[in-house]
C-alpha positions in Angstrom: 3.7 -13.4 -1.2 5.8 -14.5 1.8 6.6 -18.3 1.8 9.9 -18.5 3.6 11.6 -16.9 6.4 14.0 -15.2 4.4 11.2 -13.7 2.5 9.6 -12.9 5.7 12.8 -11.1 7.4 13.4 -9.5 3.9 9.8 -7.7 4.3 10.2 -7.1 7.8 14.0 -5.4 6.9 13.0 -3.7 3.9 9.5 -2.4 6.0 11.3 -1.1 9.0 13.3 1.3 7.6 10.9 2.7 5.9 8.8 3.5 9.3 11.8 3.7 11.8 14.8 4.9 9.4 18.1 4.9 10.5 17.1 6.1 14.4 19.4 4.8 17.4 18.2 2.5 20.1 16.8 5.1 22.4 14.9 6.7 19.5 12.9 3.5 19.0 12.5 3.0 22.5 11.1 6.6 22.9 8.9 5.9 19.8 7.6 2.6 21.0 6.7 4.2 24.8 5.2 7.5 23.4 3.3 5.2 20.4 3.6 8.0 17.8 1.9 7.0 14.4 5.1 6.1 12.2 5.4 3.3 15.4 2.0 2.3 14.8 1.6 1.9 11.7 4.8 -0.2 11.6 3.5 -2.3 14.2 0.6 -2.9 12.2 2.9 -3.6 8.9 4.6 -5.6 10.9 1.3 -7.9 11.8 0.2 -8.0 8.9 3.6 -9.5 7.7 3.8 -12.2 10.3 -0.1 -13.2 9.5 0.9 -13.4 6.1 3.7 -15.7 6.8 2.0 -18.3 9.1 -1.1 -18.1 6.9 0.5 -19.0 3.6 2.5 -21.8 5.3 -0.6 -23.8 7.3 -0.1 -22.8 10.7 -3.6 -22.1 11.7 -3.3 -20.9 15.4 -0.2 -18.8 14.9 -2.1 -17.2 11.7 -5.5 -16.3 13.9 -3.2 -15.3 16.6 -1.3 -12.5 14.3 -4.6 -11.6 12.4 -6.5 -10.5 15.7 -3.5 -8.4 17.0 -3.6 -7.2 13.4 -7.3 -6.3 13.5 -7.4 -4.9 17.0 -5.0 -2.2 16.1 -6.0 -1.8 12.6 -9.4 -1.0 14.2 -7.8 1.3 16.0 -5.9 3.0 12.9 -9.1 2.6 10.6 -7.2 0.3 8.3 -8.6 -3.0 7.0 -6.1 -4.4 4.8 -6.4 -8.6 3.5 -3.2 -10.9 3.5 -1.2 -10.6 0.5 -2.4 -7.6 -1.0 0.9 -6.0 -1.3 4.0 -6.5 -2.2 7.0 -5.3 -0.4 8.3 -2.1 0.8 4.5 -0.9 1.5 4.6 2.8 3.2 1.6 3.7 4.8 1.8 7.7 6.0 -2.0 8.2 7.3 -4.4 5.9 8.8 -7.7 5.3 7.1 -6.9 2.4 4.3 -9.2 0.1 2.9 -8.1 -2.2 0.9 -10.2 -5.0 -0.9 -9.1 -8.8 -0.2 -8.9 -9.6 -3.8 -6.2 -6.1 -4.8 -2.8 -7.0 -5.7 0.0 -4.6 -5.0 3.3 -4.4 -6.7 6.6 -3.3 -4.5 7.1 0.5 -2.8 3.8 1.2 -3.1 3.0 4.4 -1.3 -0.7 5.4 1.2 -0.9 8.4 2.1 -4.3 7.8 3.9 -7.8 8.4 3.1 -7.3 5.8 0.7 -10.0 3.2 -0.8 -8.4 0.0 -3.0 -11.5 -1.8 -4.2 -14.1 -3.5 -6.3 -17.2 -1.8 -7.7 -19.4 -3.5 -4.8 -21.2 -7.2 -4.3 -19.2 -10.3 -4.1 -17.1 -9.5 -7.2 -13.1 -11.0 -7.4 -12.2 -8.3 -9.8 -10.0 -5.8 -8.3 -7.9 -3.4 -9.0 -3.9 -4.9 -10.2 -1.4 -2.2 -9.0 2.3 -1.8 -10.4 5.5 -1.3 -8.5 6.3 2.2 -7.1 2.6 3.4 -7.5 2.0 6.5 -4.7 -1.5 7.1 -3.8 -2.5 10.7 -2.6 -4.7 11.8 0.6 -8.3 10.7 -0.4 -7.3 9.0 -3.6 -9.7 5.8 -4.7 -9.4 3.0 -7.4 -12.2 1.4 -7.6 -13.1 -1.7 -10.4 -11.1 -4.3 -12.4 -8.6 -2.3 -13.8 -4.4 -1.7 -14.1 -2.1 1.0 -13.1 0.8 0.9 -14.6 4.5 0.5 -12.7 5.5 4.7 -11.4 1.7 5.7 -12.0 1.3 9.0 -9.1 -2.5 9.4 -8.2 -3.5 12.9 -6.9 -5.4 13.5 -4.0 -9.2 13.0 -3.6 -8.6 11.4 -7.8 -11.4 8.7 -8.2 -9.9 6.1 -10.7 -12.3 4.0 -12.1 -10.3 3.3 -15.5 -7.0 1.5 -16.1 -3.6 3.4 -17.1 -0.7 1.9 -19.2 0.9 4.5 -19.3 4.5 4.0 -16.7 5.0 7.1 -14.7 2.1 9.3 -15.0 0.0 11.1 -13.2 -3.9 10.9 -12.9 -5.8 13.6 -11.5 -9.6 14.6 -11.0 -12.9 13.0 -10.7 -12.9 11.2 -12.7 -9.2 10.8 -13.2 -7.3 11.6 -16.1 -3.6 11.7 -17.0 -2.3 14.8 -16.2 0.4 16.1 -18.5 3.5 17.3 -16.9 5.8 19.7 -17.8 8.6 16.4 -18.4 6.0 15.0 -20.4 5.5 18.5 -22.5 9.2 18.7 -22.9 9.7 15.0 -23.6 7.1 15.7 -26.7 8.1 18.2 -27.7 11.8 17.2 -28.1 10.8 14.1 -30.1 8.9 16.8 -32.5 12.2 18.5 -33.2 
């Protein structure tokens, strides 16, 4: 959650390179006049951050002011996101994110669009609690009260509906399981020997 300034710049920082990279002046400037979707969605990132900010510390009018800038181009992207949902270092690839007001997102979390963060319908606080460095596939959804784990990897078009534990793995299907991979097989099979 952003309190400060320095939390805010350390977002924004940490945010921008992630959407813009390392790319020289006249990149930005050609990215910003053509509005390709990297720019965009950063733009939108970028919103979202400042609503945060002035929301958290009682600035009303500066809040409502970021928040409808937000929401015009998030209509625009197809992505309804709350404040404070995520953590830092969130990298949306694709438009189409829904994300329920009530998620919580640990840091690096990756979208790669298509994506559906939410409760199991109704008025219902309980939402799915996401780890750090959690990457959501094209299509993927979590719906209900439940936990993934810090590294989990979520397939495309997976539909999770239970929680995972289990750091670093990867949950595939409708609905989704863990998938055993082939580090996972050799892992196993070395603690056998």
């Amino acid at each position: 959650m952003i309190k400060t300034r320095d939390d805010l710049r350390r977002y924004v920082d940490v945010e921008k390179k992630l959407y813009l990279g390392e790319k020289t002046y006249i990149q930005r400037i050609k990215e910003r006049l053509l509005r390709t979707e990297d720019y965009l969605l950063w733009r939108y990132v970028y919103l979202m951050r400042k609503a945060e900010y002035y929301g958290n510390n009682g600035n009303p009018i500066l809040f409502m002011w970021y928040q409808r800038r937000k929401n015009i181009l998030g209509v625009k992207l197809n992505i309804t996101i709350r404040k404070n949902n995520f953590n830092e270092g969130v990298r949306i690839w694709h438009s189409g994110i829904i994300i329920n007001g009530y998620a919580k997102i640990g840091k690096n979390c990756q979208l790669h669009g298509f994506n559906c963060i939410g409760n199991k319908g109704g008025a219902d606080e309980k939402a799915p609690i996401l780890g750090d460095n959690v990457d959501v596939g094209v299509g993927a959804k979590i719906i209900g009260n439940i936990y993934i784990a810090d590294g989990v990897r979520i397939g495309a078009n997976a539909v999770v509906n239970k929680s995972c534990y289990k750091k670093n793995a990867m949950l595939v299907g409708v609905p989704a399981k863990i998938k055993e991979t082939e580090s996972n097989i050799e892992d196993r099979l070395y603690k056998e020997i």
